[in-house]
C-alpha positions in Angstrom: -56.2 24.8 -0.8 -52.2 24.0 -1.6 -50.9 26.4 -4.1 -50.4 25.3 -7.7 -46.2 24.7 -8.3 -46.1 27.3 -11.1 -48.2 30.0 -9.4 -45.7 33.0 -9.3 -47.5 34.7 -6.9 -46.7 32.3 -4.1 -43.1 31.3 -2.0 -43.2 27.9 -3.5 -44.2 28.9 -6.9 -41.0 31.3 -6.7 -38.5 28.6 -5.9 -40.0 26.1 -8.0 -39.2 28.5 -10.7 -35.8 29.3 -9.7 -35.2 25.9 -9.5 -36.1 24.8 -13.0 -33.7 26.3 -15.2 -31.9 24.7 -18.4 -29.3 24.9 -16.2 -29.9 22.9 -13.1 -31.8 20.4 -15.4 -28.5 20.0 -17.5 -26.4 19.5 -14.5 -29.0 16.8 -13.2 -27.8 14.7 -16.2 -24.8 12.8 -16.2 -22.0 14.0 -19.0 -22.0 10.3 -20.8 -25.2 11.6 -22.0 -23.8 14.5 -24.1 -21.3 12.2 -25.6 -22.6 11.7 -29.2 -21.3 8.3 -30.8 -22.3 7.0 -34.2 -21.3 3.4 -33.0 -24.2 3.8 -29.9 -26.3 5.5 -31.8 -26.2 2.5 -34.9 -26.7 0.2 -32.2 -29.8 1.8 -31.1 -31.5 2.2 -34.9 -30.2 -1.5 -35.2 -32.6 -2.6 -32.6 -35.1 -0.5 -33.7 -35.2 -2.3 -37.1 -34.7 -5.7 -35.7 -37.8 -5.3 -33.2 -39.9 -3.9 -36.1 -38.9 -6.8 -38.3 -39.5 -9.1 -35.7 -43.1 -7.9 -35.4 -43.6 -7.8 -38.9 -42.5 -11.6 -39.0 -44.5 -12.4 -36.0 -48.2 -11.3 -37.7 -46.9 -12.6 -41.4 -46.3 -16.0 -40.0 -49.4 -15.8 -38.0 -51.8 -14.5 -40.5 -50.4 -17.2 -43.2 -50.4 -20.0 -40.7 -53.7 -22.7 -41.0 -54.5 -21.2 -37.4 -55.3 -17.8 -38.3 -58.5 -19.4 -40.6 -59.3 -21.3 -36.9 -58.9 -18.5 -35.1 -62.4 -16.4 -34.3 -62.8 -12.7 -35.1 -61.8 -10.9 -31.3 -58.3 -13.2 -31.6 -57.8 -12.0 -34.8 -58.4 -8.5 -34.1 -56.2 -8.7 -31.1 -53.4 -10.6 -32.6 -53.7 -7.3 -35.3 -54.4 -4.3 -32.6 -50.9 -6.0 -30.8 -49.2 -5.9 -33.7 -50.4 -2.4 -34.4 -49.1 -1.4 -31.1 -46.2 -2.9 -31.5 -45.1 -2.3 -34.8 -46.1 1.3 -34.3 -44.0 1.9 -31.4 -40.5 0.6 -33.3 -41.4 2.6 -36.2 -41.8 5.8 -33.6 -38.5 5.0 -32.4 -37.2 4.8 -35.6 -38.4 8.1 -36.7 -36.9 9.4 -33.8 -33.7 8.4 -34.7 -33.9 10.1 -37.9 -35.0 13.1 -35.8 -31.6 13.0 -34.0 -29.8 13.1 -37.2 -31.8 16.5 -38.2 -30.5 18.0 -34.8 -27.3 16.2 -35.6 -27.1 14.2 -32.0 -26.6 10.9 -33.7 -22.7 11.3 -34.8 -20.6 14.1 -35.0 -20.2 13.8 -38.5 -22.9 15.9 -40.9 -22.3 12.9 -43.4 -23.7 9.9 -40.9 -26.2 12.5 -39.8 -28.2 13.2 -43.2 -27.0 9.4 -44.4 -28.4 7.9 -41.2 -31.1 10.5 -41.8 -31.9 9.4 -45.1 -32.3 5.8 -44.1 -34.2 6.2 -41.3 -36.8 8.4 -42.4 -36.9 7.2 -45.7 -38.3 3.5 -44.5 -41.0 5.1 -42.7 -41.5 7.4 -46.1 -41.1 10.3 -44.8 -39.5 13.3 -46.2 -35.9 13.7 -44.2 -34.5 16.9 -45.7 -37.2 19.1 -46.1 -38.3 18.5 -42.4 -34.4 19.0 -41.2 -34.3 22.7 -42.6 -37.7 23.6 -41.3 -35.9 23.2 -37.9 
C-alpha cells in the first residue's frame, strides 16, 4: 500500500512536509497578487452586485411574465433552485469581499476598508464590525 502524503513516519511524508511551508507557498504566487488596490478591488464588488442584480431581474421578470402561470410545477421549481444557486453564489462573493475589508486586503486605506465593509456586508444584513474585531 502507498504511503499517505502527510504520514511523518515515511521519506515522502518528510519532504512533503518540508515542502509545504508558508513560505514556498508564498513564493509560488506571483507579487501582483499582494498588490492591494481599491480601484481592482471596486471593480470586483461591482461585478458582484451587477451579477446578483442581474439574477434578481432574471426570476422577477420571469415569475411576473404570463409564462410563469403556463409554466408546470418541475420548470418552476428549476427556474427557482437556478436562481437560488445563482443568486447565492454572487451574494457569497459579495460577503467575501466584505471579508477582505475586515483583513483590510481590499485598499490600503482603513477608511475604504470599514466603508467598503459597511456596504458590503450590510446588503447581505450582516453585521460588519462586530465580526471584524472578533478576528
Amino acid at each position: 500500500m502507498a504511503p499517505c502524503i502527510v504520514d511523518q513516519n515515511t521519506k515522502i511524508g518528510k519532504d512533503a512536509i518540508k515542502a509545504l511551508n508558508l513560505a514556498s507557498i508564498r513564493k509560488a504566487i506571483p507579487e501582483e497578487a499582494f498588490k492591494k488596490s481599491a480601484f481592482i478591488s471596486t471593480q470586483y464588488m461591482l461585478r458582484d452586485y451587477a451579477c446578483w442584480s442581474g439574477s434578481v431581474y432574471a426570476i422577477y421578470s420571469l415569475s411576473t411574465s404570463s409564462s410563469w402561470s403556463t409554466m408546470p410545477f418541475w420548470q418552476q421549481a428549476c427556474a427557482t433552485l437556478l436562481f437560488w444557486n445563482l443568486a447565492g453564489f454572487f451574494m457569497w462573493c459579495i460577503f467575501m469581499v466584505g471579508h477582505d475589508c475586515g483583513h483590510t486586503t481590499f485598499s490600503e486605506s482603513q477608511l475604504i476598508n470599514d466603508v467598503m465593509g459597511l456596504l458590503t456586508h450590510g446588503s447581505l444584513l450582516v453585521p460588519f464590525h462586530p465580526w471584524q474585531v472578533s478576528l
